[in-house]
N, C-alpha and C positions, 0 to 999 in steps of 0.2 A: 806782419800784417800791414798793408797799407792804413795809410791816416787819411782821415776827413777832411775835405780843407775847410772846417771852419775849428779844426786843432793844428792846421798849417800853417794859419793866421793868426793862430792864440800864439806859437812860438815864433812866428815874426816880431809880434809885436815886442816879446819880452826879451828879446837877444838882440846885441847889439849888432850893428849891421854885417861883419865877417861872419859872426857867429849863426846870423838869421841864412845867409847864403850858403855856409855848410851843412845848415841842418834841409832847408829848400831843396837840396842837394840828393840830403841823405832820400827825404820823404820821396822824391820822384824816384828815385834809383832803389824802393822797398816794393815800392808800386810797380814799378816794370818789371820785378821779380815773381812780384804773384799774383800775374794777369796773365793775359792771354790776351792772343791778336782779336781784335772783334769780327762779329759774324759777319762783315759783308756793307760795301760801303752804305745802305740803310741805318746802322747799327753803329757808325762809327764813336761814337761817343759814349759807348756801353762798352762795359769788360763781360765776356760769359766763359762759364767752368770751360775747359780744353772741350770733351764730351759735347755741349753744348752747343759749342762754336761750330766741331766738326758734325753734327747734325744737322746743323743749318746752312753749310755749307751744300749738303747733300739736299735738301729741301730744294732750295734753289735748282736742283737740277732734277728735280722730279716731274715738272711738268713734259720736261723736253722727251719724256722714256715713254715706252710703252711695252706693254708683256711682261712675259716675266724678270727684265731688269726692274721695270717699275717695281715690282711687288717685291724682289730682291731688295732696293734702293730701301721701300719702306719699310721692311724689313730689319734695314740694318739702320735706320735712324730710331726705330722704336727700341733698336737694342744699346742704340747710345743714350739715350733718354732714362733708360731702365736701370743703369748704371749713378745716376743720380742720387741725393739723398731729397728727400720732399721739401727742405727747405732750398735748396739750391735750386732745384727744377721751377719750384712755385717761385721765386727772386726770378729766376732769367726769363721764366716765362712773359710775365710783368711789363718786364723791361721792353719785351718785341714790341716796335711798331706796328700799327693796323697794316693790314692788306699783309705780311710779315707770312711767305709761303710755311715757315718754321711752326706757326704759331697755332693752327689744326691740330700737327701731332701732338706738341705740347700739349696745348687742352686734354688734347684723349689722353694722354700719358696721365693727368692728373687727375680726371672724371675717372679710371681704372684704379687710382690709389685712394677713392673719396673723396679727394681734397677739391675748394672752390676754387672754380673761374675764375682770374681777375677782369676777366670781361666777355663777353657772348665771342662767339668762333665768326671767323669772319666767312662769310657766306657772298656767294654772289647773285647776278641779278637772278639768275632761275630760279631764286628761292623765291617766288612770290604769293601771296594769299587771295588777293582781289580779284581773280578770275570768278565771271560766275556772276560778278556784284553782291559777293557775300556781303553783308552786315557787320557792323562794326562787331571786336570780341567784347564777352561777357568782361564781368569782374573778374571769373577767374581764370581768364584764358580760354573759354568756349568758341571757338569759330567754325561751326561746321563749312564742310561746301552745300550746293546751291543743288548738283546732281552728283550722287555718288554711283558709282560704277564698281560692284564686286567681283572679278576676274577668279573664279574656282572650279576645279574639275568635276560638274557635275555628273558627269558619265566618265566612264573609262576605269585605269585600273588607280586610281588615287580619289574615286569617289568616298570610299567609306572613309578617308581621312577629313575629307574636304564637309563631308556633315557637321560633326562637331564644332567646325571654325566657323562655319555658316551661322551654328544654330548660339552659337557665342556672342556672334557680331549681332544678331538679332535682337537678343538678350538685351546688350547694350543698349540699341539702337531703340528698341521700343522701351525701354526701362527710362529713357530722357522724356522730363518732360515740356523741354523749351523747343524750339524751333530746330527740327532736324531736315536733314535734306529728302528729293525723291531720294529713291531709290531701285538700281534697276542689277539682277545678279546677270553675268555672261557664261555659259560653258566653255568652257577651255578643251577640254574633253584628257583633258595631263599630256598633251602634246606642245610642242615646242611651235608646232601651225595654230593647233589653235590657241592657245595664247597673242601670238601676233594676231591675229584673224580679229579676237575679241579685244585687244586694245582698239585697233583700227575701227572695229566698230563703236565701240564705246566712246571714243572721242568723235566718230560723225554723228554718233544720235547727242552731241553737245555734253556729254560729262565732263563738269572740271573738276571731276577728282577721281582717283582710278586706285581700288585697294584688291593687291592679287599681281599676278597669280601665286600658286600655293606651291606647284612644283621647282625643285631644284633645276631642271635641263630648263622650264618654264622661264623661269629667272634669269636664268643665263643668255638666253635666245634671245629673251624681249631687249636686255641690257645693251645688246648687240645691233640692233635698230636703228637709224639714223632718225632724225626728226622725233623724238618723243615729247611732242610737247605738252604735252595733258600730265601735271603732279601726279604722283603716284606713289604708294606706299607696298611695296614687293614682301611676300609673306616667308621666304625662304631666303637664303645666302646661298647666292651663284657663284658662278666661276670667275664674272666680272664685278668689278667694285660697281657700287649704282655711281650713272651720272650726276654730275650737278644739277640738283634740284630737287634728285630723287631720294627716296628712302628706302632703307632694307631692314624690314625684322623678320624674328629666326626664331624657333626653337632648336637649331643646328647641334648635332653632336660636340661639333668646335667650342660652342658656347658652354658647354658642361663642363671642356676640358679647361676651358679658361678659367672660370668660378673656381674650380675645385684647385687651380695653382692659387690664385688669389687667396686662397682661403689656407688653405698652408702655407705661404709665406707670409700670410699676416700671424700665424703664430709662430713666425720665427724657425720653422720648417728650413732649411737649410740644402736638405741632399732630401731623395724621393728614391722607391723601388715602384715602376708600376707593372700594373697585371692589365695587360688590356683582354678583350675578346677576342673572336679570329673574323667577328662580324665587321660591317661597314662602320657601325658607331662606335663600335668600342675603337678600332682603330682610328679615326676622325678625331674621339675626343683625348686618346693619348698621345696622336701630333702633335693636338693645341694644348694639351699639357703642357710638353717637351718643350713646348717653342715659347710659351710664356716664362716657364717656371728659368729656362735659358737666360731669357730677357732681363730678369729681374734679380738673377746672379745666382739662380738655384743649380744645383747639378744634379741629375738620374745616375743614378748609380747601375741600375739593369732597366731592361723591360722584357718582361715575359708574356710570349703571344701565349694564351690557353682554349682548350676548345672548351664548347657548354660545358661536358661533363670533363673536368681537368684531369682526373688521375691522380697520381702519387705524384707530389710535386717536395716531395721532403729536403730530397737532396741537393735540387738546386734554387730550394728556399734555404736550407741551414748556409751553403755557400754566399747567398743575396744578404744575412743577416751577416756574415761576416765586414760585408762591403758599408756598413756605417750609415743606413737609411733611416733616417729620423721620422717618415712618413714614407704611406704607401696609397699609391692612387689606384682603387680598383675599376680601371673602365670595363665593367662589366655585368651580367643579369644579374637579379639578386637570386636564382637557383644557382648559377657556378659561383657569387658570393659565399655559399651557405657551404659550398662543397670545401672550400681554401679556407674560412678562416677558424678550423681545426686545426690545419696545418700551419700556418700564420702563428701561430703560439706556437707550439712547438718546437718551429724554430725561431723566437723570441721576438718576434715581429707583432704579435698579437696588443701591446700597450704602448705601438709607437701610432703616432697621429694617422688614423685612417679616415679615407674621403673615398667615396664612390661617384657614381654620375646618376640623372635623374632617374636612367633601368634600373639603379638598385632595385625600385620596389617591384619588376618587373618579373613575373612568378614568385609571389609573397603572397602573402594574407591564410597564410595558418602560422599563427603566434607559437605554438606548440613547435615548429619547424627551425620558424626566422628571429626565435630567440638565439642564434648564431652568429647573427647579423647587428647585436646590440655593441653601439655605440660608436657602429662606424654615420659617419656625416654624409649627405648627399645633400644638392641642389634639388628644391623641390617651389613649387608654386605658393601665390600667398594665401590665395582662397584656396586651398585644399588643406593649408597647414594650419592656417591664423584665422581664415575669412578677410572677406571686404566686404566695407559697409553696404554699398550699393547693389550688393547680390546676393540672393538666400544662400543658407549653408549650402557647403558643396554635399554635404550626406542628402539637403531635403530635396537641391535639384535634383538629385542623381536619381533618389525615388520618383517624381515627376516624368524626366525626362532623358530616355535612353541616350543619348549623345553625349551626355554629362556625366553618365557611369561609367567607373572604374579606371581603366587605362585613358578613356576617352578625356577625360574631365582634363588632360593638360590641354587638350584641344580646342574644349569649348571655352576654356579661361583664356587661351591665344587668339580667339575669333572676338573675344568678348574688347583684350587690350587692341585688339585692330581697330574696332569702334573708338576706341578710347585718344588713340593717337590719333584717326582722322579729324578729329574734334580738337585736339589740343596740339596740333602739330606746328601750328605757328608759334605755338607760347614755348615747347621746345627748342624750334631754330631760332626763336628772336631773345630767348633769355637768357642769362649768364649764367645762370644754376638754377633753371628750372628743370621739374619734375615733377612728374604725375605718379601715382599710387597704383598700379592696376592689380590685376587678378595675377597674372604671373611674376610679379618683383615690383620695383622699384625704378621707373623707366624716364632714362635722360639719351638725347640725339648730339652724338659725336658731330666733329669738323666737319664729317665727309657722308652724312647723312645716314648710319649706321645709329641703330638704337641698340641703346646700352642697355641690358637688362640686369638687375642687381636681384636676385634671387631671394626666397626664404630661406633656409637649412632647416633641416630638421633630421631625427637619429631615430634608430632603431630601440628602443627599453620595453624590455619583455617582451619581447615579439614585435610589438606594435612601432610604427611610426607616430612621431611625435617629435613638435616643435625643439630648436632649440632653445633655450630660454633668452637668451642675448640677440635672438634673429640670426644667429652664425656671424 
């Protein structure tokens, strides 16, 4: 172990002068043992882990990339980061100097493990709030803007989705009662034109704030745009990272698949067997399984595609139980759940850590059935599991108000945190470990303007869903 020099200085002082230069000797020549070159002439006066050094070497070169080397690039610096132990990662993170390309992933690397900031992400000038001549923020981070602009598909084939996020954000929006902005909604019509169309207009009829659009191809198109200068908070995860300035939240299949690794590797989950679906989301969230659970030093031992109704899947379950899966991630409905985890016991997989994605509860609600289903874990919202204060139960909406009922209600709780983050999106980007509470998790704004959402859990016992008691 390298020594301190204020104990290089204690054995100066107490050894005679041959003796004090052998030992001077020894200390440098311990030290250059077990260190590593520093990250980059920024950094020269810092030692970082091997891992450390070579991620930040790769930072550095991340601006110069573009496509999929970039995404590759960051890719592979999130999987040297992952490799860390949390106190190493939290020390060198520290250490970065500001403006330190390095020090974005880091953050996120450490906001994904819970752990604090030691200081706000550094942002640049696009991140600005003053547009508008908003008013100063409240005490607790309140800044609305001055015109808000909702970009969602109110015709086409993404309208029935787009109600519930509308009647969410409404929710919100009239439930405050300090100083909220106009407000003015855009059709998009779920088109990739009109998206552009309704930015374009929405920033000439003077909006400075722009939340939407809600589709995937939507997101991706506008992201693609040169001149976006109107802030903006995008309701989906496109194909393109948002630019600087901008934000992206999701309720994304990806995001389930991330939680549900997070959530087995915090309990020491190791190896994983998943069962995805043969749908879009069930494959989407066992990617981001894959690629986290990778990250973070997990291994998959199989993955098995299955259709809704699986079949006999005995024998190449008893073979998957041989392969040493200490967890099983089921991306899939919770009707082909019900149909597998007969067979999941049987061949002795039934008592290893099982996590599903937010479809678990999707074709559920006869207890008498989805008593099948008890005790596997899913990602679920916090006003459907726990409540939030600021919104009536989700059982008395739902009576009230159709967009709120059943499947829907993830929706109107996303329209509801959209309101939530236009209001507190500067106390977000400008604070080292701020966070707001909302209706679906627990929501803090990564380096690169990507909102982190930190989910409820909750499990199946005797049919029913129901909280976990630790929050998962």
């Amino acid at each position: 172990m390298p020594l301190d020099p204020p104990v290089a200085r204690t054995l100066s002082a107490r050894l005679r002068p041959a003796q004090c230069l052998v030992a001077l000797l020894l200390v440098a020549l311990l030290a250059s043992c077990a260190t590593t070159p520093s990250a980059g002439p920024a950094t020269s006066a810092v030692r970082f882990a091997p891992a450390f050094a070579d991620a930040a070497t790769r930072a550095r070169q991340d601006a110069a990339l573009s496509g999929q080397a970039r995404t590759d690039n960051a890719r592979e610096i999130d999987r040297l980061l992952a490799t860390l132990d949390d106190a190493t990662l939290a020390r060198d993170a520290a250490a970065l100097p500001s403006g330190d390309p390095l020090y974005n992933f880091a953050g996120r690397a450490l906001q994904r493990r819970g752990l604090p900031l030691p200081r706000p992400f550094d942002r640049g000038a696009q991140w600005r709030f003053d547009a508008g001549n908003r008013p100063p923020a409240d005490s607790d981070g309140y800044r609305p803007p001055m015109k808000l602009a909702v970009l969602l598909p109110l015709s086409g084939n993404l309208a029935t989705a787009a109600a519930p996020v509308r009647d969410g954000l409404l929710a919100g929006y009239y439930g405050e009662r300090r100083r909220r902005p106009d407000i003015q909604f855009y059709d998009t019509t779920g088109t990739a034109a009109g998206a552009t169309a309704a930015y374009a207009r929405a920033t000439a009829e003077g909006a400075d704030f722009v939340v939407g659009p809600l589709g995937r191809e939507e997101v991706s198109a506008l992201f693609q745009q040169p001149g976006l200068t109107t802030p903006m908070l995008v309701l989906n995860r496109g194909t393109v990272a948002p630019p600087d300035g901008k934000a992206g939240f999701s309720l994304a299949p990806e995001d389930d698949g991330i939680a549900a690794a997070e959530y087995v590797l915090a309990r020491e989950r190791k190896t994983a067997l998943i069962i995805e679906g043969s749908d879009d989301n069930g494959r989407r969230a066992s990617q981001a399984f894959r690629e986290r659970f990778a990250e973070r030093g997990g291994r998959v031992t199989r993955v098995i595609s299955v259709p809704e109704a699986p079949g006999d899947l005995s024998a190449v379950l008893a073979t998957a139980s041989q392969e040493g899966a200490d967890a099983v991630f089921l991306a899939v409905r919770g009707s082909t759940a019900r149909a597998l985890t007969p067979q999941l016991a049987l061949a002795g997989l039934g008592g290893k850590t099982r996590v599903g994605t937010s479809q678990l509860t999707s074709g559920t609600g006869k207890p008498e059935e989805d008593v099948a289903l008890d005790g596997i874990a899913f990602p679920t919202e916090a006003w459907t599991s726990r409540g939030v204060p600021a919104l009536p139960a989700a059982s008395v909406t739902g009576e009230r108000v159709p967009t709120a009922r059943g499947p829907a209600a993830r929706l109107f709780a996303f329209g509801y945190d959209a309101w939530l983050l236009t209001a507190y999106l500067e106390k977000l980007a400008t604070g080292a470990n701020a966070e707001i509470r909302g209706a679906t998790g627990r929501l803090q704004l990564d380096g690169f303007g990507n909102v982190v959402r930190t989910p409820s859990w909750s499990t199946f016992t005797g049919g029913r869903a129901a909280p976990i008691a630790d929050g998962g």
